[in-house]
N, C-alpha and C positions, 0 to 999 in steps of 0.2 A: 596235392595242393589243388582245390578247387579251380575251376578256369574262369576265367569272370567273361558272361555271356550278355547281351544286350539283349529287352525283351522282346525287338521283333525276333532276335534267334531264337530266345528260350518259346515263344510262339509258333514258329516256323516249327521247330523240332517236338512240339508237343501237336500240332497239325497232322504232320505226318507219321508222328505213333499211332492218334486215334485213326486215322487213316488205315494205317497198317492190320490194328485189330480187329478192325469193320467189315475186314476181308472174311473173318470169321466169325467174329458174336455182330448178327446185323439187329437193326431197331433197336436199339440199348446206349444210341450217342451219348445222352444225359448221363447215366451210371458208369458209364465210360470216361467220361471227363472229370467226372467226380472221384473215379478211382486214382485217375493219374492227378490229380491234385494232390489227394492224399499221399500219396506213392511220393513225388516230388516232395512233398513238406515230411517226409517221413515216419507218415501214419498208419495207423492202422484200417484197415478196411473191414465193417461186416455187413454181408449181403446177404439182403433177405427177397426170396424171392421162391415160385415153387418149386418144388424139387426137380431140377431138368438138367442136361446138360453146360448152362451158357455158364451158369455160376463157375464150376472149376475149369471153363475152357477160358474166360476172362481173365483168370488171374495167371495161368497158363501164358497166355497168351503176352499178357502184358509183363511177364518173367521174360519171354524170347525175346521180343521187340525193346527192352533194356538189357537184356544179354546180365539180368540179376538173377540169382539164385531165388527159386520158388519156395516159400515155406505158406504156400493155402493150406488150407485144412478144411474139411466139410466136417461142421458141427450139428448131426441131425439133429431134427424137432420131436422132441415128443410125441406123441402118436397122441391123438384127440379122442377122449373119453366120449 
């Protein structure tokens, strides 16, 4: 049963998730807030960005810090003609 939260909490507790992340994917607050929006409305996320580290350490990350089971996937790009 869902617990019914007031939105300074549900703000307080999404403060200190992106908080938590920041620790590790730094500069990315925007795509960070954007993810856990999505995450909370129970969407889908695709990130596009170059190919480096932050992308599967993001979703990683934001898997730990919800203590939810991880299903990212890295869908490479085509390789440019």
């Amino acid at each position: 049963m869902p617990t019914k939260e007031t939105e300074p909490d549900v703000a307080a507790t999404a403060a200190k998730i992106i908080a938590n992340i920041e620790k590790v994917v730094i500069g990315k607050r925007h795509q960070l807030t954007i993810c856990l929006v999505a995450y909370l409305c129970e969407g889908h996320i695709l990130l596009e960005d170059v190919p480096a580290p932050p992308r599967p350490m993001l979703g990683r990350a934001l898997a730990r810090t919800s203590a939810a089971p991880s299903n990212a996937s890295s869908v490479p790009r085509p390789a440019a003609d």
